[in-house]
Each structure stands twice: as structure tokens, then as C-alpha cells.
PDB file of N, CA, C and O in Angstrom:
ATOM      1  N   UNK A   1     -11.608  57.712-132.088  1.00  0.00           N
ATOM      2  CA  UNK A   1     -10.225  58.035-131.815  1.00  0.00           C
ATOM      3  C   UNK A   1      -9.592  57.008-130.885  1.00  0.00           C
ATOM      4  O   UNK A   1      -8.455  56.582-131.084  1.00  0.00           O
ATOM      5  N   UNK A   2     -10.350  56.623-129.869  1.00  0.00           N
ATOM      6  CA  UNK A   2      -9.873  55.522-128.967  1.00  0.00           C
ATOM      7  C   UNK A   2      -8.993  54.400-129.490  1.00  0.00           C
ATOM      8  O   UNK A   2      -7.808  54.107-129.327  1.00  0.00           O
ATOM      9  N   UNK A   3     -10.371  53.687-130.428  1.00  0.00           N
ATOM     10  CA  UNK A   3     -10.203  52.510-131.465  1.00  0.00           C
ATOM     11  C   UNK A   3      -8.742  52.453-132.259  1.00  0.00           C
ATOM     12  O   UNK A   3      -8.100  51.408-132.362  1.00  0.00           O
ATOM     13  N   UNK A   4      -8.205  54.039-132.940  1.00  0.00           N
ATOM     14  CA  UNK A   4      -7.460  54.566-133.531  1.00  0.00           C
ATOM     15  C   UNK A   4      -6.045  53.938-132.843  1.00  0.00           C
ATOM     16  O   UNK A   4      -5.142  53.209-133.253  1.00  0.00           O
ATOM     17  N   UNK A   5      -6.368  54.660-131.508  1.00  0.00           N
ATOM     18  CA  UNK A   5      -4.769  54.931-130.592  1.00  0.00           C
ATOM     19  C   UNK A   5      -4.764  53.055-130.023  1.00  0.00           C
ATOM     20  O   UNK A   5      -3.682  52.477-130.124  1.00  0.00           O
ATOM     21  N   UNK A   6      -5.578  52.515-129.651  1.00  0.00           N
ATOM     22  CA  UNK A   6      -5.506  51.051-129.534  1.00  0.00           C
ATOM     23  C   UNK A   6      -5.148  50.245-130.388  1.00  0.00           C
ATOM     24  O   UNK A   6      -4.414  49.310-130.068  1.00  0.00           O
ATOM     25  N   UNK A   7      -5.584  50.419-131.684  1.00  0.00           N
ATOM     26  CA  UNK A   7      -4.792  49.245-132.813  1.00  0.00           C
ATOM     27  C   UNK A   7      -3.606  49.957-132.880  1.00  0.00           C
ATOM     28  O   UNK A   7      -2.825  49.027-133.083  1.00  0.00           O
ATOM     29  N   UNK A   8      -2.661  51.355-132.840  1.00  0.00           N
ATOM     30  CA  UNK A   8      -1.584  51.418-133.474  1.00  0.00           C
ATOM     31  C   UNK A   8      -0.775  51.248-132.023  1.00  0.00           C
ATOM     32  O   UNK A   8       0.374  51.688-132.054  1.00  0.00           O
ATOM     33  N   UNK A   9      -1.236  50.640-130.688  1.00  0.00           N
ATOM     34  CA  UNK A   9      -0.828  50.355-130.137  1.00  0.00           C
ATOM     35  C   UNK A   9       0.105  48.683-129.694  1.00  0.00           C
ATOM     36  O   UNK A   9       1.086  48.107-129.224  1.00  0.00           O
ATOM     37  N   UNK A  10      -1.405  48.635-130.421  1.00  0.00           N
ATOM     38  CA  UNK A  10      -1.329  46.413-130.368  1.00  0.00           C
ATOM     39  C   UNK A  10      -0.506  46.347-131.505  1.00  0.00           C
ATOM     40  O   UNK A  10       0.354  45.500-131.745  1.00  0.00           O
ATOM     41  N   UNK A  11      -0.897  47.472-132.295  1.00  0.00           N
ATOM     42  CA  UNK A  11       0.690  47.114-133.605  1.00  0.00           C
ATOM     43  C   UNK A  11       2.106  47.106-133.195  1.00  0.00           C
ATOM     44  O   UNK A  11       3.058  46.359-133.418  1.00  0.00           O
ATOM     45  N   UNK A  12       1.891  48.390-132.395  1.00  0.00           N
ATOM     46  CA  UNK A  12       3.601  47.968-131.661  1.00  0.00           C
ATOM     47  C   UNK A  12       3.602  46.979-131.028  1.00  0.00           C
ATOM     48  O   UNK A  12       4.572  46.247-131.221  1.00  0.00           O
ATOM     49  N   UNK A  13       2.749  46.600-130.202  1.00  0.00           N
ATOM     50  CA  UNK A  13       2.795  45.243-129.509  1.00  0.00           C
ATOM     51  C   UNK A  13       3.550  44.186-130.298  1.00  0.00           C
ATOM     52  O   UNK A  13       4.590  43.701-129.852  1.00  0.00           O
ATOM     53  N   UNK A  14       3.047  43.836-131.436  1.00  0.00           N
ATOM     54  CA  UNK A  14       3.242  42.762-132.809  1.00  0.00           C
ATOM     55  C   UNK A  14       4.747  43.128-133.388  1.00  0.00           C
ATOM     56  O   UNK A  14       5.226  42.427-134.279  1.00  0.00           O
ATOM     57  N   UNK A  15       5.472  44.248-132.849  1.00  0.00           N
ATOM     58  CA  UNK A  15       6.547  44.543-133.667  1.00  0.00           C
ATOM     59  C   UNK A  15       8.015  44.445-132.476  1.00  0.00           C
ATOM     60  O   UNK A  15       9.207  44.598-132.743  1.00  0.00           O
ATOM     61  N   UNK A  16       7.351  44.134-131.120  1.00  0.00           N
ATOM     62  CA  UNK A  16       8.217  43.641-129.806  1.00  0.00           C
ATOM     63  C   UNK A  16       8.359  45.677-129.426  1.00  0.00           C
ATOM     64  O   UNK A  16       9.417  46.133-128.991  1.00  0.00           O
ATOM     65  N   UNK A  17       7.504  46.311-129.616  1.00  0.00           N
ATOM     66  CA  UNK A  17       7.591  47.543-129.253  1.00  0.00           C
ATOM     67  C   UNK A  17       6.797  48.038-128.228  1.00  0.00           C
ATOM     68  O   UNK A  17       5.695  48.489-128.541  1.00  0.00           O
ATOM     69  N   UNK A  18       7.250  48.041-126.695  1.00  0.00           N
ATOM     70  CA  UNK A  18       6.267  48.321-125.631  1.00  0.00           C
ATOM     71  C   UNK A  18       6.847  49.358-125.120  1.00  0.00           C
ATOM     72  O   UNK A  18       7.936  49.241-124.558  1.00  0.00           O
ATOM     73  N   UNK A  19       6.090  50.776-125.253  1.00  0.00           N
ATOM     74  CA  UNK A  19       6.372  52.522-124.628  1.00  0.00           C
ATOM     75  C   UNK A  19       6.028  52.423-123.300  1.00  0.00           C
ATOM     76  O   UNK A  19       6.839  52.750-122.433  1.00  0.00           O
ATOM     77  N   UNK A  20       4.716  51.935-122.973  1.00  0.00           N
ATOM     78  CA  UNK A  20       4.155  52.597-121.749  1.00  0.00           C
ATOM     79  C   UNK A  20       3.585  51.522-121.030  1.00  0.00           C
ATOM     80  O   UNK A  20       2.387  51.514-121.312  1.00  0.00           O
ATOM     81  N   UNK A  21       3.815  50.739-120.352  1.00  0.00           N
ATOM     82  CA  UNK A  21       3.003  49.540-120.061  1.00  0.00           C
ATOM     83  C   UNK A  21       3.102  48.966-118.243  1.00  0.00           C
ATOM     84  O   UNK A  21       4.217  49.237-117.797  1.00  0.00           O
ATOM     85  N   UNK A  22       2.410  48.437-117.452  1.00  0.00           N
ATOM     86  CA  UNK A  22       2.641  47.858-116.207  1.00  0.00           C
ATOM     87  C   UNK A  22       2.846  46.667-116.175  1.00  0.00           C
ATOM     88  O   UNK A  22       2.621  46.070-117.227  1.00  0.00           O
ATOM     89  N   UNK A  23       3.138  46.191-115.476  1.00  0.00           N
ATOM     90  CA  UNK A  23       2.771  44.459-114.921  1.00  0.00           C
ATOM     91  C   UNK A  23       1.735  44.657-114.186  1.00  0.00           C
ATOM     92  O   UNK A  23       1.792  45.537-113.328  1.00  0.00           O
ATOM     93  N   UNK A  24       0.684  43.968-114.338  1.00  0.00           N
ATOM     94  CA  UNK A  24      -0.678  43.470-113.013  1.00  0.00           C
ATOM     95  C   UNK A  24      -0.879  41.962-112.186  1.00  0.00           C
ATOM     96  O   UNK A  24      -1.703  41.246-111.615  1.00  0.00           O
ATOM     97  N   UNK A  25       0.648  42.093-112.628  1.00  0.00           N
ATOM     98  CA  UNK A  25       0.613  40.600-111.658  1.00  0.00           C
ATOM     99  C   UNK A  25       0.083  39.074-112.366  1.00  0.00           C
ATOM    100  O   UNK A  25      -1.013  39.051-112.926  1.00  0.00           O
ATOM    101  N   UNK A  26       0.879  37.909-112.302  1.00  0.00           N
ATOM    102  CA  UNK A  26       0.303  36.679-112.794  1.00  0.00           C
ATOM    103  C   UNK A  26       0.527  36.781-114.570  1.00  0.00           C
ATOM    104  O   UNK A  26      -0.254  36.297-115.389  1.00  0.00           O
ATOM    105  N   UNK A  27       2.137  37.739-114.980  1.00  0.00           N
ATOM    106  CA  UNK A  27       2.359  37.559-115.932  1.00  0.00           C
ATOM    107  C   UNK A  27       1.639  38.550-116.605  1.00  0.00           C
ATOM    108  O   UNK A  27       2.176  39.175-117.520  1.00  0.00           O
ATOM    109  N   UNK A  28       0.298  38.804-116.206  1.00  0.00           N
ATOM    110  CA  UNK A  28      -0.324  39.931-117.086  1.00  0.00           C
ATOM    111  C   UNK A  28       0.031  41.400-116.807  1.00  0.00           C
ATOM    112  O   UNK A  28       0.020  41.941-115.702  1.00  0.00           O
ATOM    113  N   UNK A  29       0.444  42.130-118.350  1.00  0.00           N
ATOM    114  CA  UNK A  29       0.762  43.759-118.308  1.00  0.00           C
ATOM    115  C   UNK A  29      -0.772  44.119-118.839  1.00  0.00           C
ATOM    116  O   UNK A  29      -1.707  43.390-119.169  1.00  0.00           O
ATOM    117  N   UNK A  30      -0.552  46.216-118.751  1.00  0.00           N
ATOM    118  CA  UNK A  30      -1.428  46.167-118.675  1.00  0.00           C
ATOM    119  C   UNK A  30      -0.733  47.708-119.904  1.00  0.00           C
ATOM    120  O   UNK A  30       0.262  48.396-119.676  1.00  0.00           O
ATOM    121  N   UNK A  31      -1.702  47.824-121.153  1.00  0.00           N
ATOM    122  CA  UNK A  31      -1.101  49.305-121.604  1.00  0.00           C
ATOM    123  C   UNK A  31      -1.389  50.516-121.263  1.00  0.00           C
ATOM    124  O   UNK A  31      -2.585  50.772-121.406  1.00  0.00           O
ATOM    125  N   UNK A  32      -0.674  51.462-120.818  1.00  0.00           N
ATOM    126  CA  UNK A  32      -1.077  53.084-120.410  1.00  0.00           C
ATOM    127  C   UNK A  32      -1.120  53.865-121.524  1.00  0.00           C
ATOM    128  O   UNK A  32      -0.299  53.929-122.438  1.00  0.00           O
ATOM    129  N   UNK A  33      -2.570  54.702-121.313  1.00  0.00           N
ATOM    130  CA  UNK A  33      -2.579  55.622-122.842  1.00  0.00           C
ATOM    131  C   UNK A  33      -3.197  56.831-122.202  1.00  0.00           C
ATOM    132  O   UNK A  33      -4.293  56.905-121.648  1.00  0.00           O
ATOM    133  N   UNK A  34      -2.314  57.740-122.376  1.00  0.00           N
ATOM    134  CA  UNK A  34      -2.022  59.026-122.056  1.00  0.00           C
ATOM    135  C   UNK A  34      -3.151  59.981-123.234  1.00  0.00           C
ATOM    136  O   UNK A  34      -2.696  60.312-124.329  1.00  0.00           O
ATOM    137  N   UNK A  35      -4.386  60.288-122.902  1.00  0.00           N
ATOM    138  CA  UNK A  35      -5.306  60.606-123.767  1.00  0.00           C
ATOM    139  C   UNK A  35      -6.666  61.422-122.729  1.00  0.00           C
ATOM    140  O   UNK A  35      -6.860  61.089-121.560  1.00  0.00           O
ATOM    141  N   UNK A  36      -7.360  62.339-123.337  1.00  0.00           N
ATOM    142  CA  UNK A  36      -8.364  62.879-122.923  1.00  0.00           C
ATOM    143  C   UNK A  36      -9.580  61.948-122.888  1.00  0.00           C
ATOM    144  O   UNK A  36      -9.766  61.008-123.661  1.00  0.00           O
ATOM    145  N   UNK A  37     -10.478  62.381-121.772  1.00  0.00           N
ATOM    146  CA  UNK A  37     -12.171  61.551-122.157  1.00  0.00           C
ATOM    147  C   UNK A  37     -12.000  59.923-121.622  1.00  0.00           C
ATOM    148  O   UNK A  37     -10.976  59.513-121.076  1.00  0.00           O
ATOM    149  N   UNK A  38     -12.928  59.280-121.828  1.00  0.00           N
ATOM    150  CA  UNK A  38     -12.921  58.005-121.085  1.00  0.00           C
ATOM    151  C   UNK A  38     -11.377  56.573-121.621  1.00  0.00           C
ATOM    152  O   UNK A  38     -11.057  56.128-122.723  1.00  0.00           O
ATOM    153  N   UNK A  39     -11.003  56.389-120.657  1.00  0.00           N
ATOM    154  CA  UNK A  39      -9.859  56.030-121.065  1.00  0.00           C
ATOM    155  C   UNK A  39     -10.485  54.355-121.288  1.00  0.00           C
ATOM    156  O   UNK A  39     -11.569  53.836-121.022  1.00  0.00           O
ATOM    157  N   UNK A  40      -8.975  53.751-122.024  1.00  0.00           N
ATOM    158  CA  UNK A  40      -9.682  52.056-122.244  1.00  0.00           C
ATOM    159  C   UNK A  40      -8.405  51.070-121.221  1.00  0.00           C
ATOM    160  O   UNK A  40      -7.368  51.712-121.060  1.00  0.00           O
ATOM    161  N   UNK A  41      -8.405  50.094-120.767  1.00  0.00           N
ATOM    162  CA  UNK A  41      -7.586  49.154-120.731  1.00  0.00           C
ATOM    163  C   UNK A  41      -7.126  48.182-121.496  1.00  0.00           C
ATOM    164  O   UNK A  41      -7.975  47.397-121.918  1.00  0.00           O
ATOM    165  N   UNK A  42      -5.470  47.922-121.948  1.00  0.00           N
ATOM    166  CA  UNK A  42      -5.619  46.698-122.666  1.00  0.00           C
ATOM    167  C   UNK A  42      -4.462  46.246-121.885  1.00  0.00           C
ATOM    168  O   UNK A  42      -3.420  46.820-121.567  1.00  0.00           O
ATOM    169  N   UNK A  43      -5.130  44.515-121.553  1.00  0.00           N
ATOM    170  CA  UNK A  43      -4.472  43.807-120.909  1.00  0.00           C
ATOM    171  C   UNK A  43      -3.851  42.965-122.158  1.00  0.00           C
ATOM    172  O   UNK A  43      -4.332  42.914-123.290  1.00  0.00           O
ATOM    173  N   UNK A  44      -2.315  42.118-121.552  1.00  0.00           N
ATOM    174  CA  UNK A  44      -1.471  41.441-122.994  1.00  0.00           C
ATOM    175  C   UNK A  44      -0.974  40.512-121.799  1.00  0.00           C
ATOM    176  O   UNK A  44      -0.966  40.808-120.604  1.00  0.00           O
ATOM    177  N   UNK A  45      -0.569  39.339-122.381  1.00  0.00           N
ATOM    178  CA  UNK A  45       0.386  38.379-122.221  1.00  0.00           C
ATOM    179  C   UNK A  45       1.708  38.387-122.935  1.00  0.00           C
ATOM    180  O   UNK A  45       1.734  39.087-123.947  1.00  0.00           O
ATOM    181  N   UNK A  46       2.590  37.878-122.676  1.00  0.00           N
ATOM    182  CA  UNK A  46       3.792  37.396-123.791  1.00  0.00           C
ATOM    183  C   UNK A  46       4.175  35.952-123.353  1.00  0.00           C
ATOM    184  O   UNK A  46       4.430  35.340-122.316  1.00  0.00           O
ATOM    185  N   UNK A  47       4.101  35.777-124.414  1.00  0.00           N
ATOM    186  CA  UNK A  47       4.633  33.936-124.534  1.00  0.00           C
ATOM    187  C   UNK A  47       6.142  33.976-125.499  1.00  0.00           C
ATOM    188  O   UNK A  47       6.796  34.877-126.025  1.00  0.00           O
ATOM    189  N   UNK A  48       6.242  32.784-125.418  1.00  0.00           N
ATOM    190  CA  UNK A  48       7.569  32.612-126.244  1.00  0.00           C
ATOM    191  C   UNK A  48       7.155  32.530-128.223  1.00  0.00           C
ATOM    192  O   UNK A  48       7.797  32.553-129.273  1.00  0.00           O
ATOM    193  N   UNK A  49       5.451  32.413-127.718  1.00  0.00           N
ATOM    194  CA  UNK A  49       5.025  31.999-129.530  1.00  0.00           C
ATOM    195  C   UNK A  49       4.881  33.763-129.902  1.00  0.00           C
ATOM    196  O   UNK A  49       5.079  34.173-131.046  1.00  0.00           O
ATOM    197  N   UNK A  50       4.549  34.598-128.864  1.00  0.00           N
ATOM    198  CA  UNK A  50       4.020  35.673-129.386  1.00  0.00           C
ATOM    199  C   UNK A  50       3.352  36.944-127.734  1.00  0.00           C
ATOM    200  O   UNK A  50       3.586  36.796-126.535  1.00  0.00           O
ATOM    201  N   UNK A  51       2.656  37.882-128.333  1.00  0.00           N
ATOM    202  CA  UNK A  51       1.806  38.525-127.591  1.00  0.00           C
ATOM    203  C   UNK A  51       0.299  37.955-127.659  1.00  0.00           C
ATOM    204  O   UNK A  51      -0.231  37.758-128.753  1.00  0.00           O
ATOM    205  N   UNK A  52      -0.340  37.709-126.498  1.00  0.00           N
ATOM    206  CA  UNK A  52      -1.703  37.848-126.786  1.00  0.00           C
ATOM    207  C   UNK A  52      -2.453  38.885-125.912  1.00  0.00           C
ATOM    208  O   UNK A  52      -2.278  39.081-124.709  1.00  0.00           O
ATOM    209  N   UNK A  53      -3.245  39.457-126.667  1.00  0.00           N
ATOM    210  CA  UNK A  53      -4.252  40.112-125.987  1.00  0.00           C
ATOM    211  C   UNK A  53      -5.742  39.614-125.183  1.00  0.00           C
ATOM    212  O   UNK A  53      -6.795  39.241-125.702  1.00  0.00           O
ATOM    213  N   UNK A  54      -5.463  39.732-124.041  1.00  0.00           N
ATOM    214  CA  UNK A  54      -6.494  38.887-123.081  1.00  0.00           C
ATOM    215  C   UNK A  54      -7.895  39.795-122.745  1.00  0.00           C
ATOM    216  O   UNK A  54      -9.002  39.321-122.488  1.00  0.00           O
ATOM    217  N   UNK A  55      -7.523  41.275-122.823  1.00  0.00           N
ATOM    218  CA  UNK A  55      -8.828  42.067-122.903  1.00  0.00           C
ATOM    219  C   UNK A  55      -8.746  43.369-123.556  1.00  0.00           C
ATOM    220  O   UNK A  55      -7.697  44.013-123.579  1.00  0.00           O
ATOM    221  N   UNK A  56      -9.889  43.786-124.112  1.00  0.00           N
ATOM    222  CA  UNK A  56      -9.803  44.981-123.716  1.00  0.00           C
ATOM    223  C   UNK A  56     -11.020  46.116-123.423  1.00  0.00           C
ATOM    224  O   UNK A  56     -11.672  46.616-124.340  1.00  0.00           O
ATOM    225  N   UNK A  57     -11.206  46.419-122.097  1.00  0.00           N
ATOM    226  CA  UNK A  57     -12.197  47.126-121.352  1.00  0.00           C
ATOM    227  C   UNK A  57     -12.157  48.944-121.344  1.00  0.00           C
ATOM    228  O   UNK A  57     -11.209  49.632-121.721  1.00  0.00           O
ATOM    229  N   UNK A  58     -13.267  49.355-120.886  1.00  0.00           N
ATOM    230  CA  UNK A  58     -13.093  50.718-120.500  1.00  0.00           C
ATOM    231  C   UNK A  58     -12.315  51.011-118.870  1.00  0.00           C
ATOM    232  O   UNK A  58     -12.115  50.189-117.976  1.00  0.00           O
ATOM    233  N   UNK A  59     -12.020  52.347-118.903  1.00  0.00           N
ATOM    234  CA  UNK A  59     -11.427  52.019-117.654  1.00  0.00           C
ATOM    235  C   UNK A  59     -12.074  52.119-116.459  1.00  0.00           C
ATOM    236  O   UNK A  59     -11.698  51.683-115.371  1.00  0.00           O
ATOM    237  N   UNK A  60     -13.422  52.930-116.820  1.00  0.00           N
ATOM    238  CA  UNK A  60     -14.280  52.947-115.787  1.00  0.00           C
ATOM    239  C   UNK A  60     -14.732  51.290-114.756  1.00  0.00           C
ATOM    240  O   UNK A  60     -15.442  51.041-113.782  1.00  0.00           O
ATOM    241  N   UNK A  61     -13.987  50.635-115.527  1.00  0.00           N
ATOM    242  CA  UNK A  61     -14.222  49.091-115.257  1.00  0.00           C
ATOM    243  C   UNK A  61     -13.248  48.659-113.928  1.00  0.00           C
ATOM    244  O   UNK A  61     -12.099  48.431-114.307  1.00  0.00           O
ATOM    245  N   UNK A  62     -13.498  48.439-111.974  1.00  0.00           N
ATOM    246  CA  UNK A  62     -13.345  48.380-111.254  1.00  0.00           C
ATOM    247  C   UNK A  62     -11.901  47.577-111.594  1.00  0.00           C
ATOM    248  O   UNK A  62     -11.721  46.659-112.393  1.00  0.00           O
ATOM    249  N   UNK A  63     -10.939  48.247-110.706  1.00  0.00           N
ATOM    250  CA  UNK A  63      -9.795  46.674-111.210  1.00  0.00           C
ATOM    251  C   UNK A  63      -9.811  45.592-110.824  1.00  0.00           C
ATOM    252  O   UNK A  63      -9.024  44.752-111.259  1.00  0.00           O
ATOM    253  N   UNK A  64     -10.908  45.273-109.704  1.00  0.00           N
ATOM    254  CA  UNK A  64     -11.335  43.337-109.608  1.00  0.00           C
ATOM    255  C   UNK A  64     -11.594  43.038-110.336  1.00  0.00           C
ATOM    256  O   UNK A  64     -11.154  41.979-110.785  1.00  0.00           O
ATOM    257  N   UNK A  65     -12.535  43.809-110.983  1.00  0.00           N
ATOM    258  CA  UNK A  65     -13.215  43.307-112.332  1.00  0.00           C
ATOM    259  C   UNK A  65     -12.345  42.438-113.375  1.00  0.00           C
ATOM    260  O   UNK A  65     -12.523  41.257-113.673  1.00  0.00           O
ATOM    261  N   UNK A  66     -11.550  43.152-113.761  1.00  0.00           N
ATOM    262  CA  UNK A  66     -10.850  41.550-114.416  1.00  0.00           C
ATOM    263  C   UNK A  66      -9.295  40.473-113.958  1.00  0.00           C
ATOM    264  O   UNK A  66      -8.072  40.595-114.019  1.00  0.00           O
ATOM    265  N   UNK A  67      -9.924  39.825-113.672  1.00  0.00           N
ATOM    266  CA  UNK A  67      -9.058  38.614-113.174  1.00  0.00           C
ATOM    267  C   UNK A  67      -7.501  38.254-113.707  1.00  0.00           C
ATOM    268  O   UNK A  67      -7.651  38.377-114.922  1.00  0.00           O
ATOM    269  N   UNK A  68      -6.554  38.003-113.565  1.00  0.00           N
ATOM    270  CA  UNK A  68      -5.293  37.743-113.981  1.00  0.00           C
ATOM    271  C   UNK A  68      -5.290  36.286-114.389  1.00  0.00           C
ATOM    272  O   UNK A  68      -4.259  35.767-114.815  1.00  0.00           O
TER     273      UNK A  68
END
């Protein structure tokens, strides 16, 4: 189900469609997903060519843990 709610997420991503999202600083956002059970992180960029996706972790994953 995770997998599920993450690609039809990065799809909106691809369509300039962002619901729920932060900045984490150094240009990088970060997506919020409002869901039961172990949650995931997905970190994105935006450039002028596009979105890229720079990670994507569980959330149990410390937030030093990944770098900007």
C-alpha cells in the first residue's frame, strides 16, 4: 500500500501537482503522507528541466540521516 500511495504521489509530482509538501532547506522539499503504520519519506528537487527525486527512505530514518 505504501509503494501504491508513493508512485500516485511522484505522479502528481510529474503533472506540477504538489498537495502536501515542506521545504528542508538547500532547495530540498520533502512529501507528507497522511497514512497509518510505518510512514516513508520522499525527498524532490525542482529544476527548471523538471522534478527530481533525490530519495526515498522510511521515516523511522533520523533526520541527519539524509543530507540536503
Amino acid at each position: 500500500m505504501a509503494a501504491a500511495a508513493i508512485d500516485a504521489r511522484i505522479k502528481h509530482l510529474q503533472h506540477g501537482k504538489k498537495d502536501d509538501w515542506r521545504p528542508v532547506g538547500e532547495g530540498v522539499c520533502e512529501l507528507r503522507f497522511l497514512q497509518t503504520g510505518p510512514g516513508w519519506r520522499v525527498y524532490f528537487h525542482e529544476t527548471n528541466l523538471g522534478t527530481v527525486i533525490l530519495a526515498i527512505v522510511p521515516k523511522a530514518t533520523p533526520d541527519g540521516a539524509v543530507e540536503a
